[in-house]
TORTOR-181015 format. One line per field, with one value per atom (N, C-alpha, C): residue number from 1; atom name; x, y, z. Coordinates in Angstrom, 3 decimals. Layout:
n NUM:...
atom CA:...
c1 X:...
c2 Y:...
c3 Z:...
//
This chain:
n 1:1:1:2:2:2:3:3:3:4:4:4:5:5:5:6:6:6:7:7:7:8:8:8:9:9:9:10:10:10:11:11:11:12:12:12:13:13:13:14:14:14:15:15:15:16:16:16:17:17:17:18:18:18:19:19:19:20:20:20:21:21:21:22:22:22:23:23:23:24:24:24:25:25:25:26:26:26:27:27:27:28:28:28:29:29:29:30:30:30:31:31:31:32:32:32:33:33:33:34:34:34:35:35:35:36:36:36:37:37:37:38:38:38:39:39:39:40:40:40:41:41:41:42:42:42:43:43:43:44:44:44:45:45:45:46:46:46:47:47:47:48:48:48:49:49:49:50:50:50:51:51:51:52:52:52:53:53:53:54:54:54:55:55:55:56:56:56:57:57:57:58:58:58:59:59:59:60:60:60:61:61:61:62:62:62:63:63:63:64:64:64:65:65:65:66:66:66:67:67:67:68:68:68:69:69:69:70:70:70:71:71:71:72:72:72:73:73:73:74:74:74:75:75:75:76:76:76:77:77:77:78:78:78:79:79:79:80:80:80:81:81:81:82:82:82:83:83:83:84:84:84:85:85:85:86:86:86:87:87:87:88:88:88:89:89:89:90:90:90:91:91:91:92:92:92:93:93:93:94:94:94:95:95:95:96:96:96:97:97:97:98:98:98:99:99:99:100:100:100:101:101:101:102:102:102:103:103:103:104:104:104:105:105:105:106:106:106:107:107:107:108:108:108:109:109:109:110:110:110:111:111:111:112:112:112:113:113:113:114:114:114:115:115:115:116:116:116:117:117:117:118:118:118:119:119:119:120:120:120:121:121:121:122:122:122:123:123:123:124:124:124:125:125:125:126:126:126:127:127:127:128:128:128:129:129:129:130:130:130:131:131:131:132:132:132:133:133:133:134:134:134:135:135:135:136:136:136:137:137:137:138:138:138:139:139:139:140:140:140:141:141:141:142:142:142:143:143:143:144:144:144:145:145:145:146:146:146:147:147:147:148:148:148:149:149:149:150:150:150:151:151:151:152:152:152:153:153:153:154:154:154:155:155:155:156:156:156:157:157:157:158:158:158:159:159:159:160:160:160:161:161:161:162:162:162:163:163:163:164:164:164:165:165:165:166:166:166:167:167:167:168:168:168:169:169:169:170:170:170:171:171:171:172:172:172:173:173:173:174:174:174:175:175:175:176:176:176:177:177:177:178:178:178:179:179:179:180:180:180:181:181:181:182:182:182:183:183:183:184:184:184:185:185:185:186:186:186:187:187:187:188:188:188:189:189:189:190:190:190:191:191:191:192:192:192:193:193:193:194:194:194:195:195:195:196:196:196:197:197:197:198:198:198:199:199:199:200:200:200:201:201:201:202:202:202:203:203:203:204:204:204
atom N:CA:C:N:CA:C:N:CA:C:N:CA:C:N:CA:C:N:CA:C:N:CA:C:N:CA:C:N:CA:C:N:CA:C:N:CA:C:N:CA:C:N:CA:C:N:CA:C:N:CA:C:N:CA:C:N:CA:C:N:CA:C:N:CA:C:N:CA:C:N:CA:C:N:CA:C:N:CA:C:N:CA:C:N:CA:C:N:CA:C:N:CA:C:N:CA:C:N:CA:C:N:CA:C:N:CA:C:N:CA:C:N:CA:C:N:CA:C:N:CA:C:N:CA:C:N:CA:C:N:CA:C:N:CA:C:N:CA:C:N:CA:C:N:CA:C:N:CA:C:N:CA:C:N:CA:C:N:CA:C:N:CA:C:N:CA:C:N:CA:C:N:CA:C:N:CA:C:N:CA:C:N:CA:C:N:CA:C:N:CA:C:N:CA:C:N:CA:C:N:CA:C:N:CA:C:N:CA:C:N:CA:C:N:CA:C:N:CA:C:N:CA:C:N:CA:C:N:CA:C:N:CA:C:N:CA:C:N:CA:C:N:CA:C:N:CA:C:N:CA:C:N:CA:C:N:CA:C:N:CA:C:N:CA:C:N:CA:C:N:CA:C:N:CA:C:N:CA:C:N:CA:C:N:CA:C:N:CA:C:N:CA:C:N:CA:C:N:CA:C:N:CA:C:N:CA:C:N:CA:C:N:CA:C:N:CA:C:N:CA:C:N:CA:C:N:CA:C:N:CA:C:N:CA:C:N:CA:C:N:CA:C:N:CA:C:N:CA:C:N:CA:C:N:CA:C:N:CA:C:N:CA:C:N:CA:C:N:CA:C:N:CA:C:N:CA:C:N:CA:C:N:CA:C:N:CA:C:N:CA:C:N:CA:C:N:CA:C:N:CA:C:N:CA:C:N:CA:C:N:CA:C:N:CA:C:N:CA:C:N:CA:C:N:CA:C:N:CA:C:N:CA:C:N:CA:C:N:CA:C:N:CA:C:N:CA:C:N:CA:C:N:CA:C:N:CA:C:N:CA:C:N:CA:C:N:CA:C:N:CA:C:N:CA:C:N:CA:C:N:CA:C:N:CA:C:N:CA:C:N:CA:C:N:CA:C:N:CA:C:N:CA:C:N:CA:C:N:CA:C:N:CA:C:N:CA:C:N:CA:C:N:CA:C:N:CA:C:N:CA:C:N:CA:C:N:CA:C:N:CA:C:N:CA:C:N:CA:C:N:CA:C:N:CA:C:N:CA:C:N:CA:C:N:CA:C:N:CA:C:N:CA:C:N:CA:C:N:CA:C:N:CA:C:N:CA:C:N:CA:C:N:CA:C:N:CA:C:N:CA:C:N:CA:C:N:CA:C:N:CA:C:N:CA:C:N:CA:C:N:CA:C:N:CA:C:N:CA:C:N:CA:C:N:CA:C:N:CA:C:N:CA:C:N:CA:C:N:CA:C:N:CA:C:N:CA:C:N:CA:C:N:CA:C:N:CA:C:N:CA:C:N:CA:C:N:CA:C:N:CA:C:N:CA:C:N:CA:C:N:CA:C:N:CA:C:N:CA:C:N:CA:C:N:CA:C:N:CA:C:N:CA:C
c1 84.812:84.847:86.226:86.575:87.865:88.089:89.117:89.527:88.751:88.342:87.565:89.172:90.246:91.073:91.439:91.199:91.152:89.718:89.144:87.441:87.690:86.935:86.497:85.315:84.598:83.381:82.165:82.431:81.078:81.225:82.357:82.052:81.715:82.383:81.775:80.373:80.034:78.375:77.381:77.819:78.047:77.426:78.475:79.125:78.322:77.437:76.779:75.910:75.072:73.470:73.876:74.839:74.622:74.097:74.773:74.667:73.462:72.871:71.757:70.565:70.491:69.768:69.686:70.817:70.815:70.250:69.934:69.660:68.269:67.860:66.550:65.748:66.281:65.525:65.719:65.382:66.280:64.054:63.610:62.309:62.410:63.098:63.468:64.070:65.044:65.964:65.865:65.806:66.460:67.405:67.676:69.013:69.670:68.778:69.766:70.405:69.410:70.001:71.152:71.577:72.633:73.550:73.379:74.659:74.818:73.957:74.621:75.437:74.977:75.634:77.865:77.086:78.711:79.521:78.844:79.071:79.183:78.378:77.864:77.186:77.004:75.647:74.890:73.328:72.339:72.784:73.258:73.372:74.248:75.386:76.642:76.038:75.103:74.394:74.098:73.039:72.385:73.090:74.235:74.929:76.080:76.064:76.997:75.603:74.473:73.753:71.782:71.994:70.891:69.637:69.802:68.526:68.660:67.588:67.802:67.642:66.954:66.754:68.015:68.816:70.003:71.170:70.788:71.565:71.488:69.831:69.832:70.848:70.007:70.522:72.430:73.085:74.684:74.794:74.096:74.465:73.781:72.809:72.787:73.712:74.197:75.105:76.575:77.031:78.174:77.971:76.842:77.028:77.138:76.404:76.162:78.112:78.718:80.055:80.698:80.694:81.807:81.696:80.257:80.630:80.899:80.567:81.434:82.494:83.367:84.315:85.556:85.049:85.354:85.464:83.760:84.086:85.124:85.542:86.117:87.517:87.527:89.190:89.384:88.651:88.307:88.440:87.888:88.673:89.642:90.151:91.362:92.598:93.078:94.258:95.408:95.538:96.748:96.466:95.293:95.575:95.962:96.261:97.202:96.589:95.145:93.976:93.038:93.273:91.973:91.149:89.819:88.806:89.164:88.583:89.096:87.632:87.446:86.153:85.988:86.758:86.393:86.522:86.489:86.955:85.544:84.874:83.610:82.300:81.081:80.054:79.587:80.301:79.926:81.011:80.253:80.927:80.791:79.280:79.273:79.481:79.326:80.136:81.340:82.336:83.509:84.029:82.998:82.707:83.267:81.658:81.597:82.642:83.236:84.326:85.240:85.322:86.853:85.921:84.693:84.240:84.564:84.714:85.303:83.957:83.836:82.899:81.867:82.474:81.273:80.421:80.657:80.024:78.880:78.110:76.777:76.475:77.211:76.979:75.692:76.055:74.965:73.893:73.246:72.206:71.458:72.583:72.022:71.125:72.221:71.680:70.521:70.404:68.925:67.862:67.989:67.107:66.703:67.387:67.180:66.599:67.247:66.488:65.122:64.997:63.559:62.194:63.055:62.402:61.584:62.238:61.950:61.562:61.385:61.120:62.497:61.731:63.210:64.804:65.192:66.610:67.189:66.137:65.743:66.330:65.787:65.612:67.030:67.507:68.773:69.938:70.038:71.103:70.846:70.133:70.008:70.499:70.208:70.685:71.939:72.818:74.168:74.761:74.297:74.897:75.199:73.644:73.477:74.544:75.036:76.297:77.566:77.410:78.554:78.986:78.162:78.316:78.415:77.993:78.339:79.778:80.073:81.604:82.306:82.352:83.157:83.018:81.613:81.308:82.655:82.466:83.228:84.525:85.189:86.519:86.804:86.392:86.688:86.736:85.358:85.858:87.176:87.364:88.427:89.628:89.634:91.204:91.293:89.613:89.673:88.995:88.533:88.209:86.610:85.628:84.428:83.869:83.072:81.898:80.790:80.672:79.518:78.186:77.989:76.875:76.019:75.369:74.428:73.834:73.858:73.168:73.904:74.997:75.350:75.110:73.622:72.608:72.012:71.457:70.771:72.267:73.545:74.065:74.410:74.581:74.793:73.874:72.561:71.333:71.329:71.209:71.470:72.481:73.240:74.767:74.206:74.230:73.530:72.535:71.564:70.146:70.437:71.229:71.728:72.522:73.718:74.216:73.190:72.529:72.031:70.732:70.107:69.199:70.002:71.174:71.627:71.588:72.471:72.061:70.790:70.022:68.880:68.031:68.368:67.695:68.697:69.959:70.867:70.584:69.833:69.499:68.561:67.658:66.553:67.842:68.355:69.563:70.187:71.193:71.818:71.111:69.910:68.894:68.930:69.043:68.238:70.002:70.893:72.431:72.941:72.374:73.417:74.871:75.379:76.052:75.338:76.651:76.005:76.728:75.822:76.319:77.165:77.238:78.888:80.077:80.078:80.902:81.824:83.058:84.122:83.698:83.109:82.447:81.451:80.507:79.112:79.165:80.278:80.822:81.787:82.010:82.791:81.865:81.260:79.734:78.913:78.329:77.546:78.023:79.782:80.298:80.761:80.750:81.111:79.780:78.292:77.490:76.774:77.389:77.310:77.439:79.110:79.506:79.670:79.296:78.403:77.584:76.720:75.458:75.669:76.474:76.966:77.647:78.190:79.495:78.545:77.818:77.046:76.161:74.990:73.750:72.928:71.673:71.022:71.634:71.102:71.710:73.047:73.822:75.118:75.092:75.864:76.798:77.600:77.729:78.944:80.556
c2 101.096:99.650:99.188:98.236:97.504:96.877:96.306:95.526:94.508:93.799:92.298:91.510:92.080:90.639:90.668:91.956:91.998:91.536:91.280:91.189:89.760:89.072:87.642:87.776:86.496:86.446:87.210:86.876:87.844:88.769:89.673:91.368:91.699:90.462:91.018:91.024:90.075:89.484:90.653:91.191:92.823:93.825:94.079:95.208:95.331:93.851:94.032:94.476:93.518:94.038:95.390:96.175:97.590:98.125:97.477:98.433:98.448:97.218:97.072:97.611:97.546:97.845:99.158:100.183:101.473:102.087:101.314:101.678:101.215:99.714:99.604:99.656:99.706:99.183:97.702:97.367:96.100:95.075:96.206:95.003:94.538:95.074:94.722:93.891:93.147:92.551:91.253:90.162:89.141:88.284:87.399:86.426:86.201:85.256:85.253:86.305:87.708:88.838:89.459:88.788:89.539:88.309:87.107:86.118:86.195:86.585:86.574:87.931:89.163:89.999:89.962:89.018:88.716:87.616:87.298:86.093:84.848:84.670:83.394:82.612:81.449:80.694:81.143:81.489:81.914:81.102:79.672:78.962:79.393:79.721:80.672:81.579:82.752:83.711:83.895:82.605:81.851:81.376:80.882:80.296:81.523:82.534:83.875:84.936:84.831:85.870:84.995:84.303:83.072:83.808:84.318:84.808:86.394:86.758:88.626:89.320:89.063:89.949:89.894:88.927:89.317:89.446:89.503:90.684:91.988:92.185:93.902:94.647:93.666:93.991:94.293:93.225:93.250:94.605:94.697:95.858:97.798:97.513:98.523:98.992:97.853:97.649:98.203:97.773:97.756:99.783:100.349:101.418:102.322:102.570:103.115:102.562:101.641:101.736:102.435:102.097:102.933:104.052:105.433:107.011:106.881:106.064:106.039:106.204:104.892:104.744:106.216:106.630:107.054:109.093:109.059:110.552:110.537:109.464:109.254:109.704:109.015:109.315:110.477:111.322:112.583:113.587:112.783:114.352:113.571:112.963:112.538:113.319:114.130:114.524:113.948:112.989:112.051:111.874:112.025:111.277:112.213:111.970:112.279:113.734:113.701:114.656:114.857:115.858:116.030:116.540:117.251:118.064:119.666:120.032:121.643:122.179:122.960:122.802:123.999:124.837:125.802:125.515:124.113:124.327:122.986:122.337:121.920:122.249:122.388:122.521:121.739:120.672:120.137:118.656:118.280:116.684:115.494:115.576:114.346:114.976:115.854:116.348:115.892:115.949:115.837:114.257:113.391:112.125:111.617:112.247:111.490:111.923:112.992:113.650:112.229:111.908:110.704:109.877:109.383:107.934:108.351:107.098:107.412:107.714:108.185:109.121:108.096:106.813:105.950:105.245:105.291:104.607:104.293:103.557:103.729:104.056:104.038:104.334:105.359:106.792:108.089:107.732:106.772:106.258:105.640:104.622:103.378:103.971:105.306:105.623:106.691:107.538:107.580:107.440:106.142:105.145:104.518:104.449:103.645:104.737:105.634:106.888:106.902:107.406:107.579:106.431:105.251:104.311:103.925:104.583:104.460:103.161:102.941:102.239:101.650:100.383:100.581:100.643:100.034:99.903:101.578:102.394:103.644:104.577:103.991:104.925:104.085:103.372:102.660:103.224:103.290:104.351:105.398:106.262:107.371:107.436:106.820:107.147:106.991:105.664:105.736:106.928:107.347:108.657:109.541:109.870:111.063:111.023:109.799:109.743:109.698:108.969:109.456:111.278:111.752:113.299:113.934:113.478:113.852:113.725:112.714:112.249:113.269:113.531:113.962:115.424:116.125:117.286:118.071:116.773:116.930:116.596:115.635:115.567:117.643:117.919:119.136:120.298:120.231:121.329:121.277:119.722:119.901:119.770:120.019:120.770:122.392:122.845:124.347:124.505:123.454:124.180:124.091:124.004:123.997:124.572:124.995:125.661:124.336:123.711:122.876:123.617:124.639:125.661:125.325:125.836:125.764:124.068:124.068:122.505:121.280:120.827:120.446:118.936:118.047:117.557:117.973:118.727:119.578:120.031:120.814:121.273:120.013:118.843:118.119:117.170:117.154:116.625:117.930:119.448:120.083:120.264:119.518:119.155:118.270:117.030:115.857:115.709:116.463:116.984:117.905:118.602:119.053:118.330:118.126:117.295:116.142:115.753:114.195:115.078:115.864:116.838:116.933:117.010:116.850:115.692:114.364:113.030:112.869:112.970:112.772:113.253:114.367:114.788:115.528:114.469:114.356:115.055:114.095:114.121:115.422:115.532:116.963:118.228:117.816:119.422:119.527:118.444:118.206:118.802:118.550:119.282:120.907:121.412:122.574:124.066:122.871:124.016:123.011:122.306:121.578:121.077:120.780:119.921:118.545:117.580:116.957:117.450:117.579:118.451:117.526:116.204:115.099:115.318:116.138:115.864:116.826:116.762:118.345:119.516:119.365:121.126:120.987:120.545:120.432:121.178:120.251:119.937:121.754:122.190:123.413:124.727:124.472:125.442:125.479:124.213:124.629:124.489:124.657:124.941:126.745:126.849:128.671:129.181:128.829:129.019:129.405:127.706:127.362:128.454:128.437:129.260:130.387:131.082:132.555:132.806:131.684:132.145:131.762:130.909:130.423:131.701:132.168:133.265:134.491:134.933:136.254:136.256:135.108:135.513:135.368:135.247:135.596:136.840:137.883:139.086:139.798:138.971:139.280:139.801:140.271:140.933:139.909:139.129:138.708:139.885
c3 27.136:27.059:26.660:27.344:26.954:25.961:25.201:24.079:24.308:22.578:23.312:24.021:23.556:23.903:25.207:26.157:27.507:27.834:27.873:28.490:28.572:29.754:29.689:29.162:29.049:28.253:29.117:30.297:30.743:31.001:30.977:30.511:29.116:28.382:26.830:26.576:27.415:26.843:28.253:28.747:30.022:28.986:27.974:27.590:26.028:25.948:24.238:24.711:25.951:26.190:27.084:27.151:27.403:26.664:25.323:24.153:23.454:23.426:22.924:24.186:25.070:26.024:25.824:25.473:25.427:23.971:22.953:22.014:21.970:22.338:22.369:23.538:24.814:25.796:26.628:27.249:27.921:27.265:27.617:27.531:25.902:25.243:23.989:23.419:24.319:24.187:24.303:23.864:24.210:24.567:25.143:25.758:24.534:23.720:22.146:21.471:21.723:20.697:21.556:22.690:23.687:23.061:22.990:22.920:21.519:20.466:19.178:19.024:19.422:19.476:20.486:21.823:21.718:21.209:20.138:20.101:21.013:21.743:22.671:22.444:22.930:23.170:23.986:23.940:25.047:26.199:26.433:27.077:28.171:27.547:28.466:29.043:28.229:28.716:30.229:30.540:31.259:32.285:31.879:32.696:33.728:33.203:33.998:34.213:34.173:34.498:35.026:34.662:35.058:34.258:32.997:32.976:32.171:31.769:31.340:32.340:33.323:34.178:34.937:35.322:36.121:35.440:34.136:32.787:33.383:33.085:33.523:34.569:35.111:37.321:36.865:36.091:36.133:35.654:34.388:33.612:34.501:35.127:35.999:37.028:37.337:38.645:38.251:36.777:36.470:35.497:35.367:34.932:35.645:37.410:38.360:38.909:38.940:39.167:38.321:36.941:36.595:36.522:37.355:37.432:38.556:39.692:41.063:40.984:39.923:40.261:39.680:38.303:37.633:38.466:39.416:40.224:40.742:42.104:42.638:42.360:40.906:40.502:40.077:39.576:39.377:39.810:41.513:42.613:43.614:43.193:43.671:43.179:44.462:43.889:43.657:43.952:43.449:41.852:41.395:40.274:39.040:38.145:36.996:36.394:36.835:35.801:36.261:37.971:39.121:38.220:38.227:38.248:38.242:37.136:37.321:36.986:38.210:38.069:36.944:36.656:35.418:34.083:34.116:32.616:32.518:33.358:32.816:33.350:32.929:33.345:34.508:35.043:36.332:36.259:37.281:37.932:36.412:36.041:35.727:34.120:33.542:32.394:32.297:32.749:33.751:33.501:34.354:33.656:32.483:31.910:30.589:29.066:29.815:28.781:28.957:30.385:30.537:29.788:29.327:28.411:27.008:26.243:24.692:23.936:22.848:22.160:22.163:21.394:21.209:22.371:23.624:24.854:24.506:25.505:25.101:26.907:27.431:28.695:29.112:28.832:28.775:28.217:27.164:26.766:27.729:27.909:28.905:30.036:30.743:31.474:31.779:31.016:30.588:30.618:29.859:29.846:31.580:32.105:33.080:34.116:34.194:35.500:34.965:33.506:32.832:33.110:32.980:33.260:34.726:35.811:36.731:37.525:38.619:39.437:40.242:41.451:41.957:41.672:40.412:40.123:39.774:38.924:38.905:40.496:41.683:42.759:43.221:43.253:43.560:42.920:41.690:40.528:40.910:40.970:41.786:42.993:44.118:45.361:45.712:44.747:44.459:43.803:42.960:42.164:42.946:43.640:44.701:45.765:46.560:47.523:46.921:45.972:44.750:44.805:44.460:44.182:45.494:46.334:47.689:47.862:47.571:48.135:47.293:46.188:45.465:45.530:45.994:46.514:47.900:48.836:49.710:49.615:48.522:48.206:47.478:46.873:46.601:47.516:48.805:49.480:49.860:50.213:51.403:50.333:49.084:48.119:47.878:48.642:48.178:46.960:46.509:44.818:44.743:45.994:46.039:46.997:47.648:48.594:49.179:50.143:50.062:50.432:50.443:50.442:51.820:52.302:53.264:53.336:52.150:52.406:51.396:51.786:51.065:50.618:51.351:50.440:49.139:49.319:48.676:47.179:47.347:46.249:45.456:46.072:45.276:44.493:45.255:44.281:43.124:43.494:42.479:41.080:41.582:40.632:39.472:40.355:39.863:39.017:39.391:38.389:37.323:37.157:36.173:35.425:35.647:34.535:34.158:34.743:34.059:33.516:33.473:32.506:31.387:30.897:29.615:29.388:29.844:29.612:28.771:30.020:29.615:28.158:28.266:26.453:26.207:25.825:25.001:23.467:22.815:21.900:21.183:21.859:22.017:21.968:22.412:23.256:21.774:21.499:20.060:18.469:18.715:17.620:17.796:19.194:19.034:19.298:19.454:19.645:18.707:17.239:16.410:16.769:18.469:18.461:19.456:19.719:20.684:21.724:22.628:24.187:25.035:24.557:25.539:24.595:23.195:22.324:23.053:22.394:23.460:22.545:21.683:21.215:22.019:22.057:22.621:24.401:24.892:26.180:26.495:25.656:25.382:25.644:24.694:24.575:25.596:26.612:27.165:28.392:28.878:29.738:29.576:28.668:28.585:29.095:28.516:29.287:30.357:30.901:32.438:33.402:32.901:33.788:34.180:32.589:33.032:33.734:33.594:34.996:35.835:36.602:37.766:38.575:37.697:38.253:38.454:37.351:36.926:36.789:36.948:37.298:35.428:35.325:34.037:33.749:34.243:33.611:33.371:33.719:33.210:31.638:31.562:30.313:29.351:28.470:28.017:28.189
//
């Protein structure tokens, strides 16, 4: 998230009910408890989103962009800090290492696959071509395989990393770190990639 003194008001008033949405739930939420939190009038609220529900919709819309936007730059080799694919457990690991510790982003989203229904099957199917693209930005640098089916490796990609997302928290209890933290993110990329490379029965 950006400085408040870069943000106009309706990314700030964006960027609270992420936060609160990700901690309580969006059916939780109210218009007021989003404009007192950015400091607004509900009225403004209302007036840049017509409503909570086309709160949600912004804030789904605007979380499913920024791992688009964010893969994208990722396996872009022009950019400053491509993707190596050995040094993380996957794509969207990868990700959320580039978000700052406190996000609430990985919550948010969560929440929202878990939740299911259509906005659910919509964030998903963006992700899924998302990871495609970025699947295929890598073969063609050499640093990937698109395997026999390369539908299929990248819903497999995808479903994995967001299986940590997802029970974030559960995971954090049972290997005492948190698995987005860079120990967490460390650990269960040494892992990873033992069995990727070597199979269960590998050897350390």
């Amino acid at each position: 998230m950006s400085s408040l003194d870069d943000r106009t008001s309706r990314a700030i008033i964006r960027d609270e009910a992420l936060r609160l949405f990700a901690d309580r739930g969006p059916d939780a939420v109210t218009v007021r408890q989003v404009a007192a939190a950015a400091g607004v009038s509900p009225a403004l609220v209302v007036r840049h989103y017509g409503g909570r529900e086309g709160l949600v919709a912004a804030v789904d819309d605007h979380v499913v962009a920024t791992l688009e936007r964010v893969l994208s730059e990722l396996t872009d080799p022009a950019s400053g800090s491509p993707f190596d694919p050995a040094a993380a457990t996957g794509l969207v690991d990868a990700v959320f290492g580039r978000l700052s510790a406190d996000s609430a982003l990985p919550r948010y989203l969560g929440r929202l696959l878990l939740d299911g229904g259509a906005a659910a099957t919509v964030a998903f199917r963006r992700l899924h071509q998302a990871a495609q693209g970025a699947l295929a930005a890598l073969v063609g640098q050499g640093l990937a395989s698109p395997g026999a089916d390369p539908a299929v490796r990248a819903a497999f990609l995808l479903t994995n990393d967001l299986a940590v997302i997802m029970l974030r928290d559960r995971v954090a209890e049972v290997i005492g770190d948190d698995p987005l933290s860079p120990e967490g993110m460390r650990r269960w990329a040494g892992e990873l990639t033992q069995i990727y490379d070597h199979g269960l029965g590998a050897q350390q």
